[in-house]
PDB file of N, H, CA, C and O in Angstrom:
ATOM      1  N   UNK A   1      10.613 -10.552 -17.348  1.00  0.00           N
ATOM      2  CA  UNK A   1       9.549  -9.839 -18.022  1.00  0.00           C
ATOM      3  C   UNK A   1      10.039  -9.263 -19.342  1.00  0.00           C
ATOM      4  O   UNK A   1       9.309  -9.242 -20.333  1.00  0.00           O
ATOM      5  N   UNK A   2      11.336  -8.777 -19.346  1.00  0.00           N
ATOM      6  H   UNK A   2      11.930  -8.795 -18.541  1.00  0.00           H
ATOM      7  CA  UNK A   2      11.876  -8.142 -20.669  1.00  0.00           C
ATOM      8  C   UNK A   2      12.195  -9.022 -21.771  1.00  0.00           C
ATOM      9  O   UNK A   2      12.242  -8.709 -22.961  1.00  0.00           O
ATOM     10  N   UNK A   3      12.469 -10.482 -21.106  1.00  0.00           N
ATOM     11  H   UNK A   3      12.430 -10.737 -20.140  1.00  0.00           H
ATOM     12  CA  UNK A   3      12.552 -10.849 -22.583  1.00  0.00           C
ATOM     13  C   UNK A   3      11.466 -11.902 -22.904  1.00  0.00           C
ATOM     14  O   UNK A   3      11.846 -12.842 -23.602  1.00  0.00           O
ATOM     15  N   UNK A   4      10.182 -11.894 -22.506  1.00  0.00           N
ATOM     16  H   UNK A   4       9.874 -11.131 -21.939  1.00  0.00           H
ATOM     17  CA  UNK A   4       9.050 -12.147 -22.611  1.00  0.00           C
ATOM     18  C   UNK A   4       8.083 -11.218 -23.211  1.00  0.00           C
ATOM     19  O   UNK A   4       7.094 -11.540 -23.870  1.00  0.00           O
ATOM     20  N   UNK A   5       8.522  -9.880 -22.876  1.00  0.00           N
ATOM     21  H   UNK A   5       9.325  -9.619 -22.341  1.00  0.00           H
ATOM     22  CA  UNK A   5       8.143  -8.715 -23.859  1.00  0.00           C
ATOM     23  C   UNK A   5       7.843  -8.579 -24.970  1.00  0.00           C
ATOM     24  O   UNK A   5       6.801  -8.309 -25.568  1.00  0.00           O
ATOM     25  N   UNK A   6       9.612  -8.948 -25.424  1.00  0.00           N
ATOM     26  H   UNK A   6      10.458  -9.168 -24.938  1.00  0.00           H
ATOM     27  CA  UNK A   6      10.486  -8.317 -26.348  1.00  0.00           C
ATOM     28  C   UNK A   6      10.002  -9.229 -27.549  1.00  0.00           C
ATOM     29  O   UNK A   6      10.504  -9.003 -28.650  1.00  0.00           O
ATOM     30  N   UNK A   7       8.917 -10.401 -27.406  1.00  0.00           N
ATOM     31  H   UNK A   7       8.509 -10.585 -26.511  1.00  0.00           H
ATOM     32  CA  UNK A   7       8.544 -11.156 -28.116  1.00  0.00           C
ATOM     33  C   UNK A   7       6.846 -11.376 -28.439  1.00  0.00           C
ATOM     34  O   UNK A   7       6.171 -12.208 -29.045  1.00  0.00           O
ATOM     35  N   UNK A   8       6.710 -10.706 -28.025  1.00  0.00           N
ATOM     36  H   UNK A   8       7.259 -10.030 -27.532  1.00  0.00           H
ATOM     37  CA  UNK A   8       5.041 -10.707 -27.650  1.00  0.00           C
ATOM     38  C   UNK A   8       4.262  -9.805 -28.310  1.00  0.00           C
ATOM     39  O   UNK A   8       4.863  -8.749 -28.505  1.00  0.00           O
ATOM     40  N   UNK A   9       3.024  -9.831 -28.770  1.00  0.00           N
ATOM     41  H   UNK A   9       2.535 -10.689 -28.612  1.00  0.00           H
ATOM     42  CA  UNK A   9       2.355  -9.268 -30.033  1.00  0.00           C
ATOM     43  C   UNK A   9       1.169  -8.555 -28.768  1.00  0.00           C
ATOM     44  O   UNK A   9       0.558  -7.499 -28.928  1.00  0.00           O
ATOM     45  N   UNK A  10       1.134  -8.905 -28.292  1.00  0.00           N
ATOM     46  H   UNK A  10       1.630  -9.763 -28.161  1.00  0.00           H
ATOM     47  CA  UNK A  10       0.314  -8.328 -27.085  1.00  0.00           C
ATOM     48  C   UNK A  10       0.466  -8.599 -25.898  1.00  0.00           C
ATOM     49  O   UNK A  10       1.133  -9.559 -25.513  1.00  0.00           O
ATOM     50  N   UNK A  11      -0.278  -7.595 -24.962  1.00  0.00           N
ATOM     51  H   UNK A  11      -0.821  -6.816 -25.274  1.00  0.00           H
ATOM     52  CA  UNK A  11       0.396  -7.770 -23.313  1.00  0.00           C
ATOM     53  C   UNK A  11      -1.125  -8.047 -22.467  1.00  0.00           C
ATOM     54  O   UNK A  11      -2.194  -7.651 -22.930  1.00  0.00           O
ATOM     55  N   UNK A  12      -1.018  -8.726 -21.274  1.00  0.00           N
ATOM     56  H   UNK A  12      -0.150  -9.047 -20.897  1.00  0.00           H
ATOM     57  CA  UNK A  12      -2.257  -8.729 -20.163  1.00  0.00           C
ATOM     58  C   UNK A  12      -1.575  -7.810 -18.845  1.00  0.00           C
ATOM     59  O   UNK A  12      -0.463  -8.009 -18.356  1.00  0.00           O
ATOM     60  N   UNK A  13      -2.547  -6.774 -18.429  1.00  0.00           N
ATOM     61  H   UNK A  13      -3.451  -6.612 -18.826  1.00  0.00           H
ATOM     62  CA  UNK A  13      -2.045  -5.870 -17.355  1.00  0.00           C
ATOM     63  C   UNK A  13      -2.624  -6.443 -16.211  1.00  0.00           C
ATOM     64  O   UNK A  13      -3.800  -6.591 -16.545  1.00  0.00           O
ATOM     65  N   UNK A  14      -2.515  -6.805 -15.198  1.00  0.00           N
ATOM     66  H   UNK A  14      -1.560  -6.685 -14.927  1.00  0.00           H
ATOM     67  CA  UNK A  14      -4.102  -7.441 -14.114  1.00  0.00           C
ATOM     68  C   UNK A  14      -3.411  -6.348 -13.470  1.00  0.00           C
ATOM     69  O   UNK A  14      -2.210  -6.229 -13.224  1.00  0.00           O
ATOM     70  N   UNK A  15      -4.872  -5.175 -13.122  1.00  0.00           N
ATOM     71  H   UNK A  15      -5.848  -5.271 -13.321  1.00  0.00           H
ATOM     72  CA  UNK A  15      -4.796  -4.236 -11.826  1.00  0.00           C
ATOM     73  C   UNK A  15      -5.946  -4.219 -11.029  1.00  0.00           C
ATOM     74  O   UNK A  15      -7.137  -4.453 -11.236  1.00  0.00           O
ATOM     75  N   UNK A  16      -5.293  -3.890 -10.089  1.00  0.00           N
ATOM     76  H   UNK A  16      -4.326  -3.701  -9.921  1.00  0.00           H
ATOM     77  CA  UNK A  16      -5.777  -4.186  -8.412  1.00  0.00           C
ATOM     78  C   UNK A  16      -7.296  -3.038  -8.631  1.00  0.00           C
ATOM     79  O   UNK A  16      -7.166  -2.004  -9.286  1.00  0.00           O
ATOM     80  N   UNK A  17      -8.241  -3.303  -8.185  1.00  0.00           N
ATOM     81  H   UNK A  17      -8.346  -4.143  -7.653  1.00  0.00           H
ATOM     82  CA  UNK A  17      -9.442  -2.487  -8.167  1.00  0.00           C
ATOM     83  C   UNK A  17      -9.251  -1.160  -6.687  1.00  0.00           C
ATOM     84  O   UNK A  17      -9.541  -0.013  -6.349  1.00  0.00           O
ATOM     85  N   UNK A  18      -8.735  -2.080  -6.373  1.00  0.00           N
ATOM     86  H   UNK A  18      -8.499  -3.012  -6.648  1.00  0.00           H
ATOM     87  CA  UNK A  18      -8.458  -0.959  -4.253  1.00  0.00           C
ATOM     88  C   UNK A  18      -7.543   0.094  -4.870  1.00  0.00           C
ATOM     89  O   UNK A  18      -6.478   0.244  -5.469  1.00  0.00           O
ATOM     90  N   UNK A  19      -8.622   0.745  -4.353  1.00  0.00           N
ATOM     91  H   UNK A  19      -9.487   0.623  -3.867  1.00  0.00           H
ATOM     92  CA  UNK A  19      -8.120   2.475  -4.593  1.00  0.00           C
ATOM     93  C   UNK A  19      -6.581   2.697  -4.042  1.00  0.00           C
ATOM     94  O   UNK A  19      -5.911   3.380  -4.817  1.00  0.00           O
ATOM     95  N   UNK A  20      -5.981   2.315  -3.014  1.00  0.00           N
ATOM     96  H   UNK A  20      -6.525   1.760  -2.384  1.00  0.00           H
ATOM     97  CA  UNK A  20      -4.783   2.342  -2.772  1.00  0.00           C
ATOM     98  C   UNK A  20      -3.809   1.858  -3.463  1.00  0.00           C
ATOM     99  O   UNK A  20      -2.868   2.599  -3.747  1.00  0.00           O
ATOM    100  N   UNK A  21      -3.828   0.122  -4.003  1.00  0.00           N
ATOM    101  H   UNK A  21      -4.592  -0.480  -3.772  1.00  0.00           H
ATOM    102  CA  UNK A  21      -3.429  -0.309  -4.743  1.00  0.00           C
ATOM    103  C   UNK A  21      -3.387   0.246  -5.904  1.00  0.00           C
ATOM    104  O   UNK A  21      -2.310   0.564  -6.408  1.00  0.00           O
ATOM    105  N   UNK A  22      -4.431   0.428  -6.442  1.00  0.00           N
ATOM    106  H   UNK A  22      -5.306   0.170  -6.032  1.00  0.00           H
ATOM    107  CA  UNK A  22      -4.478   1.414  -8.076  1.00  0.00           C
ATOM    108  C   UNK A  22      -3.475   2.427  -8.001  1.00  0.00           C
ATOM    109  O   UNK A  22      -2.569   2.258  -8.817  1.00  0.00           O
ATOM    110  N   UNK A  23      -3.405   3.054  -7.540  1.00  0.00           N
ATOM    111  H   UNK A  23      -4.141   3.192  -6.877  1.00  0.00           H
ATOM    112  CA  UNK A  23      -2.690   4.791  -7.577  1.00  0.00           C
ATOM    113  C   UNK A  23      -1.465   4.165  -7.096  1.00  0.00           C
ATOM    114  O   UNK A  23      -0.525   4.435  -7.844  1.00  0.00           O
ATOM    115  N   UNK A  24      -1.156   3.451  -6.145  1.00  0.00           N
ATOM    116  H   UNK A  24      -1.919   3.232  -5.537  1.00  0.00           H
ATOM    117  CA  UNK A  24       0.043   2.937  -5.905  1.00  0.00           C
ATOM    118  C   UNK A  24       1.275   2.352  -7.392  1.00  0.00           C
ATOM    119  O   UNK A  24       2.470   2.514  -7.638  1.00  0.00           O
ATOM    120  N   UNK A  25       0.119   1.647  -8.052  1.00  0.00           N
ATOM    121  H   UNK A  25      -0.852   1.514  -7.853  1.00  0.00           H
ATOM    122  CA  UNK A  25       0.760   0.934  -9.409  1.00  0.00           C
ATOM    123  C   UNK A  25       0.642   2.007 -10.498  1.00  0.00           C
ATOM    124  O   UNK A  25       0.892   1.564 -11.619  1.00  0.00           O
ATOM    125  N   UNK A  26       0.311   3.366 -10.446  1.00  0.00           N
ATOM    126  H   UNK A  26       0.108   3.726  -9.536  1.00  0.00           H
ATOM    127  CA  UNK A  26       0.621   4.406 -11.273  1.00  0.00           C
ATOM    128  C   UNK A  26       1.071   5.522 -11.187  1.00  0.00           C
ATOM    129  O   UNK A  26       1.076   6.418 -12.030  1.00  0.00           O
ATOM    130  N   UNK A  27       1.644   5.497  -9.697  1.00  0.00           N
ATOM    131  H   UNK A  27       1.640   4.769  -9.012  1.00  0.00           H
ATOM    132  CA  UNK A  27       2.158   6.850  -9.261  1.00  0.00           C
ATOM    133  C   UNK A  27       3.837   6.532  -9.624  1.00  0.00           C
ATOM    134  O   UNK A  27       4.395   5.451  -9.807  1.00  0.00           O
ATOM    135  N   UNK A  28       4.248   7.583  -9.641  1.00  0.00           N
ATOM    136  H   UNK A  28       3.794   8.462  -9.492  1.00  0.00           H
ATOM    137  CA  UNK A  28       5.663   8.115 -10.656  1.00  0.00           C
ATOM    138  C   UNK A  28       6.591   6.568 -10.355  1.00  0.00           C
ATOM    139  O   UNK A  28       7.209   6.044 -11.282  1.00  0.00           O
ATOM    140  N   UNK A  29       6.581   6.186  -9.470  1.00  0.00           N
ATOM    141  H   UNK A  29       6.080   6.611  -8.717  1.00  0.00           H
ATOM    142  CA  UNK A  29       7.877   4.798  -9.721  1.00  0.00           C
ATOM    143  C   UNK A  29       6.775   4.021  -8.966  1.00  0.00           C
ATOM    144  O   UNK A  29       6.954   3.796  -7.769  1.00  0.00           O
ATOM    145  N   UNK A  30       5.432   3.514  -9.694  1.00  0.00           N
ATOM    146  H   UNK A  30       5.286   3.696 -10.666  1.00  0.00           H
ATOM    147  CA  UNK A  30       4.628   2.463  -9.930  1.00  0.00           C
ATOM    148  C   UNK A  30       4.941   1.169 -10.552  1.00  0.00           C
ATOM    149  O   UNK A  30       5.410   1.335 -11.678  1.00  0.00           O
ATOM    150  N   UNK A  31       4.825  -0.274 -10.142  1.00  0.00           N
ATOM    151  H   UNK A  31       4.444  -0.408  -9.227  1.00  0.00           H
ATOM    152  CA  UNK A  31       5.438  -1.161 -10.965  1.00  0.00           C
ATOM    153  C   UNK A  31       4.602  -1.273 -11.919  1.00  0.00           C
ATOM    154  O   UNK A  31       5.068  -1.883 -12.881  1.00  0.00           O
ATOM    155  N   UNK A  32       2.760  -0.661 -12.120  1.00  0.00           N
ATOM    156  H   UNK A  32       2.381  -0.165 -11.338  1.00  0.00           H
ATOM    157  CA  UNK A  32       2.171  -0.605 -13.082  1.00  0.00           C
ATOM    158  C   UNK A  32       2.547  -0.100 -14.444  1.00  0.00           C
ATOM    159  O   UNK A  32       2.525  -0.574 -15.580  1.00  0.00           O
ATOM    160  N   UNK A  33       2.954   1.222 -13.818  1.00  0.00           N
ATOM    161  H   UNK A  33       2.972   1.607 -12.896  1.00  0.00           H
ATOM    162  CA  UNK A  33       3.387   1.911 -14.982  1.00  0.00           C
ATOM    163  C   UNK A  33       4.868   1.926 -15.194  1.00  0.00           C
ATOM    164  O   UNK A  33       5.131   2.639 -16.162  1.00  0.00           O
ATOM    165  N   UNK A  34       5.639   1.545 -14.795  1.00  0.00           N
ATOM    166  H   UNK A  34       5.425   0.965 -14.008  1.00  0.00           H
ATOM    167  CA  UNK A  34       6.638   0.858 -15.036  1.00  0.00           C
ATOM    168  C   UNK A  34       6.673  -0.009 -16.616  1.00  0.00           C
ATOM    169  O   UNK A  34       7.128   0.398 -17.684  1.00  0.00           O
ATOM    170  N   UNK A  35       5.966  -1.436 -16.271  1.00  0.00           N
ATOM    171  H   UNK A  35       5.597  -1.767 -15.403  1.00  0.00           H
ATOM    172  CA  UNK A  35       5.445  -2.632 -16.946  1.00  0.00           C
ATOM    173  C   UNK A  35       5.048  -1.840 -17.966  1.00  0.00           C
ATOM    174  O   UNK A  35       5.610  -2.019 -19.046  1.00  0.00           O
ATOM    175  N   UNK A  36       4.360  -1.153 -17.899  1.00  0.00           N
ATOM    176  H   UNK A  36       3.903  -1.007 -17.022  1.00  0.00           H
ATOM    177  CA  UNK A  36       3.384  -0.195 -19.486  1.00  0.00           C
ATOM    178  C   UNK A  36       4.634   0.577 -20.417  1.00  0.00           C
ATOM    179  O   UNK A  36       4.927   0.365 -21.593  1.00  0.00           O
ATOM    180  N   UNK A  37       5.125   1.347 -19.642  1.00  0.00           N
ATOM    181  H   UNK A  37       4.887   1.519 -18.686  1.00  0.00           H
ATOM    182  CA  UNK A  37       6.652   1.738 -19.903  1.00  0.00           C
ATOM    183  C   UNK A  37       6.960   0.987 -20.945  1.00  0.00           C
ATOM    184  O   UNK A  37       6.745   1.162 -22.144  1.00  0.00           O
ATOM    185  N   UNK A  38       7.626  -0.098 -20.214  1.00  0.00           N
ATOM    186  H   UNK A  38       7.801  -0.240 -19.240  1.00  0.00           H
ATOM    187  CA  UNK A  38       8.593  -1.109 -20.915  1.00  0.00           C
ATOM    188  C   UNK A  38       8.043  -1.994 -22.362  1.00  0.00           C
ATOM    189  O   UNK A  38       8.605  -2.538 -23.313  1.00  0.00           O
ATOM    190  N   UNK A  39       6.558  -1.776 -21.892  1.00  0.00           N
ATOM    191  H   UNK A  39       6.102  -1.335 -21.119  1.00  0.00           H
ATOM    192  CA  UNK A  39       5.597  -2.929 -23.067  1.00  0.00           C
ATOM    193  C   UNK A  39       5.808  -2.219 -23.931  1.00  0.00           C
ATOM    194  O   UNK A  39       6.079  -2.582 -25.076  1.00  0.00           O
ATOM    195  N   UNK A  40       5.702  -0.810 -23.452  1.00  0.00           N
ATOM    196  H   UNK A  40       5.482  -0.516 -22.522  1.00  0.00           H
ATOM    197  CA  UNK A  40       5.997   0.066 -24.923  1.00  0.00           C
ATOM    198  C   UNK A  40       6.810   0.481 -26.067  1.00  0.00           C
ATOM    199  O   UNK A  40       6.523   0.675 -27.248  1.00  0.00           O
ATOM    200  N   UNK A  41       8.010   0.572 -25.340  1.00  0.00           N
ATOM    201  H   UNK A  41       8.243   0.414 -24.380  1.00  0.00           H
ATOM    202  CA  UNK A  41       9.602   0.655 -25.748  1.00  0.00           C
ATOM    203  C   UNK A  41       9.726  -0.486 -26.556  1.00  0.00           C
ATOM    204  O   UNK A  41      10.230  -0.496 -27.679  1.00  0.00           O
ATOM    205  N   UNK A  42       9.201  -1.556 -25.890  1.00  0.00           N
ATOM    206  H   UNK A  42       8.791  -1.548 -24.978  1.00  0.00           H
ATOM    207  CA  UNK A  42       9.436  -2.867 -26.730  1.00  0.00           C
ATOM    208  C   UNK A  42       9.138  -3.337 -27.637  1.00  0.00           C
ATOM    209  O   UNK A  42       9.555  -4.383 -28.135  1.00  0.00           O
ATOM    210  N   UNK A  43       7.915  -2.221 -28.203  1.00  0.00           N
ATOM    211  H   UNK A  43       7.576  -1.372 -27.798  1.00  0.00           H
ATOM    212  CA  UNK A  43       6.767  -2.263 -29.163  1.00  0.00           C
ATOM    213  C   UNK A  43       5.849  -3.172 -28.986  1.00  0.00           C
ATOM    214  O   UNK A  43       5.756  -3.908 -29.969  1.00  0.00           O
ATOM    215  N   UNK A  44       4.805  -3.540 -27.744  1.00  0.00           N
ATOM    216  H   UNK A  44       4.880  -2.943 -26.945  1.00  0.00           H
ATOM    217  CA  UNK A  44       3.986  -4.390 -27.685  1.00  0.00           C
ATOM    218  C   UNK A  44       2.788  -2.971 -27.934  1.00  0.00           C
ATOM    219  O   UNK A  44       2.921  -1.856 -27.430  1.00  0.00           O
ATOM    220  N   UNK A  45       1.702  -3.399 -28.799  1.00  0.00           N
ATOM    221  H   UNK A  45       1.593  -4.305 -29.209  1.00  0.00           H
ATOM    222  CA  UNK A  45       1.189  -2.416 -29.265  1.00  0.00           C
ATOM    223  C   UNK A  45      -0.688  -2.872 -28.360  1.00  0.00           C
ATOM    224  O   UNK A  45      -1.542  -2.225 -27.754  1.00  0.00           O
ATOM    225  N   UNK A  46      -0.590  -3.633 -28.586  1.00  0.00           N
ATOM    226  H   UNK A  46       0.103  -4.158 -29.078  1.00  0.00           H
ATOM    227  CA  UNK A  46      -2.045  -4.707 -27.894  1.00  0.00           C
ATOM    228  C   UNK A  46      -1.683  -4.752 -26.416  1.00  0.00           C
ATOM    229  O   UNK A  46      -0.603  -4.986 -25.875  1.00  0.00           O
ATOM    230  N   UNK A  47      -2.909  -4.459 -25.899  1.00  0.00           N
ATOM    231  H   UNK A  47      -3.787  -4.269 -26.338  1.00  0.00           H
ATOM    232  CA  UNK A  47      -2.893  -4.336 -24.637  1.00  0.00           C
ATOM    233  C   UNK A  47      -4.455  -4.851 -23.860  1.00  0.00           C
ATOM    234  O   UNK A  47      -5.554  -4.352 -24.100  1.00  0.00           O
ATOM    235  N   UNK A  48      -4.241  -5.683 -23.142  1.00  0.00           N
ATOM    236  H   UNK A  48      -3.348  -6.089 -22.947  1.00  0.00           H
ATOM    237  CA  UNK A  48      -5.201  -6.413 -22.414  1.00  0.00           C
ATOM    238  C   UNK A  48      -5.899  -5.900 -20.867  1.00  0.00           C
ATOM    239  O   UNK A  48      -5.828  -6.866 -20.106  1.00  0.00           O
ATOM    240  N   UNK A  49      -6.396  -4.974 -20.331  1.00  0.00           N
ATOM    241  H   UNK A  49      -6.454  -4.190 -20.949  1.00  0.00           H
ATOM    242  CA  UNK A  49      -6.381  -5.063 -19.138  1.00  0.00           C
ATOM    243  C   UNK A  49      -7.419  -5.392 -18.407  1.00  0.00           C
ATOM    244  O   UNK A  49      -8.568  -5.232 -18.821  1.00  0.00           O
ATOM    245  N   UNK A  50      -7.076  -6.004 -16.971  1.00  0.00           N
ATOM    246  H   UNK A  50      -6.143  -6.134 -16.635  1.00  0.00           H
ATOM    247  CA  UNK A  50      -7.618  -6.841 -16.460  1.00  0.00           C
ATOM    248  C   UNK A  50      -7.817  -6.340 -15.160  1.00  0.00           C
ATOM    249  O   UNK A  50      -6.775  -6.055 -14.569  1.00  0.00           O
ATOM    250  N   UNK A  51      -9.456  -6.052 -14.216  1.00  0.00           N
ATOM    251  H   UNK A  51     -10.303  -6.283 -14.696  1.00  0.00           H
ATOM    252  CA  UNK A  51      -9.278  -5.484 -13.281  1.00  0.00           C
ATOM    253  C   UNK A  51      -9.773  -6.704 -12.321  1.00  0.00           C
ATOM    254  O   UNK A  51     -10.487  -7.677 -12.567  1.00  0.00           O
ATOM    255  N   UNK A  52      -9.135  -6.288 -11.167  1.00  0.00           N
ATOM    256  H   UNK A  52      -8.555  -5.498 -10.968  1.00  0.00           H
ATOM    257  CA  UNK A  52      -9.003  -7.439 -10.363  1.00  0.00           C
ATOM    258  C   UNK A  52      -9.385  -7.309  -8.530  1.00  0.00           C
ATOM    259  O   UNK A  52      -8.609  -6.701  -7.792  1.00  0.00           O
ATOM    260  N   UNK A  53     -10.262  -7.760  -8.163  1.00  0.00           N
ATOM    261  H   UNK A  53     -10.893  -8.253  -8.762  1.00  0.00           H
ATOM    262  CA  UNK A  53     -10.484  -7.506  -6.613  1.00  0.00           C
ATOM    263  C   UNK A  53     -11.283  -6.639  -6.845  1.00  0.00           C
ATOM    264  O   UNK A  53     -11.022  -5.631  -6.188  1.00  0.00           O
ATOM    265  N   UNK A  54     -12.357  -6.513  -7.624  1.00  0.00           N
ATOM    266  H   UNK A  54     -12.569  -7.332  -8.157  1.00  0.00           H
ATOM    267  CA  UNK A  54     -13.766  -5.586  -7.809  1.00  0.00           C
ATOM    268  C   UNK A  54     -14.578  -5.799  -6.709  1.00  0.00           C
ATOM    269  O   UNK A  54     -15.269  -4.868  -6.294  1.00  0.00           O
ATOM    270  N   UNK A  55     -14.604  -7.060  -6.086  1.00  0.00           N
ATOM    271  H   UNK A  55     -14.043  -7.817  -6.423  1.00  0.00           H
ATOM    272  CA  UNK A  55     -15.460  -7.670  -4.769  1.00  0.00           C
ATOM    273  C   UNK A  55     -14.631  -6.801  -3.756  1.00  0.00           C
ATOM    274  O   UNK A  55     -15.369  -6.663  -2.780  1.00  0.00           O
ATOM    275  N   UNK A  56     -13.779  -6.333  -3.593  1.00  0.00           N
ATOM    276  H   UNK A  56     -13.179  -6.445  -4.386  1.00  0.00           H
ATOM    277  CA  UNK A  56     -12.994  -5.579  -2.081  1.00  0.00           C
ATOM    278  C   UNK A  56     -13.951  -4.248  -2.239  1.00  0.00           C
ATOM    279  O   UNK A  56     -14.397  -3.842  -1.166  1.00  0.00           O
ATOM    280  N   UNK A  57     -14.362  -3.455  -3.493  1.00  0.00           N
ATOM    281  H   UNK A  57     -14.000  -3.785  -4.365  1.00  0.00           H
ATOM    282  CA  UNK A  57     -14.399  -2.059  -3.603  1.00  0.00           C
ATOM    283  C   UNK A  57     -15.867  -1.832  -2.465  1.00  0.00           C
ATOM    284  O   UNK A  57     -16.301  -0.703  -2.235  1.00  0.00           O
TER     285      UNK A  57
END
């Protein structure tokens, strides 16, 4: 992922719509926010997100 980043003018996020899942991928050591973290540091400034499993809610 980092050095796919480290090259990229913009990023796609796909997150989970299930309330468990969601908060799971943004709570303090989330791999969501993790990924956002890192897009950032890296300077990916464009950001795509994508919600996903809207049919489960």
């Amino acid at each position: 992922m980092i050095t796919g980043a480290s090259q990229a003018h913009a990023a796609l996020l796909v997150i989970s719509a299930i309330m468990e899942e969601f908060t799971l991928g943004f709570s303090a050591s989330g791999q969501a926010r993790e990924h956002l973290v890192l897009t950032h540091h890296l300077g990916v400034r464009e950001l795509v997100i994508a919600v996903n499993k809207l049919d489960e809610c």
